[in-house]
ZABA-32192 format. One record per residue (C-alpha): residue in one letter; y, z, x. Coordinates in steps of 0.05 Angstrom, whole numbers, plus 5000, padded with zeros to 4 digits. Layout:
N
aYZX;...
# end
This chain:
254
x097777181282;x095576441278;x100876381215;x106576741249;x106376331306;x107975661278;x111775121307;x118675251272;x118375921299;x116575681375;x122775221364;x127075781352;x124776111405;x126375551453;x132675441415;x134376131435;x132676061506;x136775471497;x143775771481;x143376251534;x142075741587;x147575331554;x151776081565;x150176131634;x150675431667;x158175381633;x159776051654;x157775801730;x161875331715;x167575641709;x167776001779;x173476401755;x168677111739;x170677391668;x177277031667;x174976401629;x167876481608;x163377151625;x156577081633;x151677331590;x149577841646;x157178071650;x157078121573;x151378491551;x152978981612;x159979111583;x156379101509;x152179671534;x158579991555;x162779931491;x156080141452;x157980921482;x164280881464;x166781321383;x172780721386;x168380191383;x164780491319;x170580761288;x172980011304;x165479731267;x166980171210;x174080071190;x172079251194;x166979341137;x170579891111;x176179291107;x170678831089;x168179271036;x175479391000;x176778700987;x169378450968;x169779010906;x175078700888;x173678000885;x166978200860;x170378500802;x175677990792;x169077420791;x164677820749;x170577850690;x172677100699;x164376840719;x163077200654;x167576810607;x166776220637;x159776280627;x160576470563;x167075980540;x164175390565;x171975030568;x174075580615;x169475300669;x173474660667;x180575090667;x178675560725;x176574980766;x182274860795;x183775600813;x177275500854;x178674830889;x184875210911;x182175750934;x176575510964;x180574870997;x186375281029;x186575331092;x184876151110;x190476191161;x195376021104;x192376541065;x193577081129;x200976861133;x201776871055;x198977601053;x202277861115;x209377831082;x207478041015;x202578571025;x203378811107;x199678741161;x195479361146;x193879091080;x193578331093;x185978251117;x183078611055;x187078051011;x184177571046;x177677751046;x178377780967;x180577040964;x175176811005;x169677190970;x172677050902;x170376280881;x162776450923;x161876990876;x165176730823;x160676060818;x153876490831;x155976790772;x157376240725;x151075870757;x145876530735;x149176500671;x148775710668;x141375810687;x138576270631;x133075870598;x135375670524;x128976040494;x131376710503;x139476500476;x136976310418;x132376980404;x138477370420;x141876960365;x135477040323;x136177850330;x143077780316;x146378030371;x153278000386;x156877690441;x158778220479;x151478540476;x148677860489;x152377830550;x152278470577;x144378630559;x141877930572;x145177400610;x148577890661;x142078140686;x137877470677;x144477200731;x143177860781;x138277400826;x144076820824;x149677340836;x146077790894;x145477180930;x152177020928;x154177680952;x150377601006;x152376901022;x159477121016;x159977841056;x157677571124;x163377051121;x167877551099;x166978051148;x168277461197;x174177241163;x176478001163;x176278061243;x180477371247;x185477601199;x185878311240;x186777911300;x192877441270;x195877991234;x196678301302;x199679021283;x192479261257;x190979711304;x183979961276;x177879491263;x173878951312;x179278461304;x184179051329;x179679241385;x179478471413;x186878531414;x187479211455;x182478951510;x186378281508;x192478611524;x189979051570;x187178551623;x188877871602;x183877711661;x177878011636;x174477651578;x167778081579;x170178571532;x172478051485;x165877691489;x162278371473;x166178521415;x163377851386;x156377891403;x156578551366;x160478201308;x154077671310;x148578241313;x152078521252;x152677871218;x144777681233;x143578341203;x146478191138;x143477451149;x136977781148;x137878101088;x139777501049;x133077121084;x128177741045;x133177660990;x132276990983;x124377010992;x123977540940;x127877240889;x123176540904;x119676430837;x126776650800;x132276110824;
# end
């Protein structure tokens, strides 16, 4: 008990207490009810309500359904090039630039870009692949970059080729590297897949969909809206959470 209760955690604590104070006193004031800034009495009340509601799950799902589609894919597309690279050292110098782009851009740009090529149904999902693309990417080449020379050269002592050498060794020694850039990259994704629903405008299915209906179906009303995003942020401290025990499992590896 004595170690649990340390100061860092009482901080927290009072930095909780802290924002909802901060929550209520603005929404006071406001004086204008739910039109400008709901309390957080008004929102968790309305949260409780949209919790009951199959639309607001189907809405959850098809988000990191979204979220889901376009992570593969940039997973995929980072494990091929984070694998050269780390294996042709020169490539790390020639993608670099991919990655200041990518990672540089601004993501709006990226929503517009996507929204005339690919749709609006299809637009988020592309998105979400160029964002998650140069975190995973670089967690890659970094766990490849961070494999102790010792056990390259008793691969090349064994004689093994390149391909084996990379796909039995220095892939799985760069797991710790790469899971924690998955996880540093989804819960940013997932946010960046509710703005780009939310800009798109025509999806009508996901979070950033639902945010929309309620916005257009009392402009006055902010509540629902406000809901929506604590339930974004529970689902995003979820995934935080993960990458914390991640991160303090994985301790004595990175």
């Amino acid at each position: 008990m004595k170690k649990f209760i340390t100061n860092n955690n009482l901080l927290f604590f009072f930095g909780v207490l802290f924002v909802f104070a901060l929550w209520f006193i603005i929404s006071l004031s406001q004086g204008r009810g739910n039109l400008v800034f709901p309390s957080p009495i008004e929102t968790f009340g309305r949260f409780g309500e949209l919790l009951s509601l199959g639309s607001t799950w189907n809405a959850l799902d098809s988000s990191l359904l979204r979220t889901l589609e376009g992570f593969a894919f940039a997973f995929a597309f980072a494990l091929l090039l984070g694998s050269l690279a780390g294996e042709i050292k020169p490539l790390q110098h020639f993608f670099k630039p991919l990655i200041i782009v990518f990672k540089s851009a601004p993501t709006a740009a990226f929503v517009f870009l996507f929204l005339v090529i690919s749709g609006s149904s299809n637009a988020p999902i592309w998105v979400v692949s160029i964002l998650a693309f140069p975190i995973l990417y670089e967690s890659v080449v970094s766990g490849i970059n961070a494999i102790p020379r010792e056990i390259l050269w008793a691969s090349r002592v064994d004689q093994g080729t390149k391909i084996r050498t990379l796909m039995a060794i220095k892939i799985p020694l760069a797991a710790p590297y790469v899971a924690l850039g998955v996880l540093n990259s989804f819960a940013l994704s997932f946010k960046t897949e509710i703005m780009a629903e939310i800009i798109t405008g025509s999806t009508s299915l996901g979070l950033g969909g639902l945010i929309r209906n309620y916005r257009n179906l009392d402009p006055t009303d902010l509540s629902p809206i406000f809901a929506i995003t604590l339930l974004a942020i529970i689902a995003i401290l979820i995934l935080d959470g993960l990458h914390f025990l991640l991160r303090y499992l994985l301790r004595d590896r990175i």
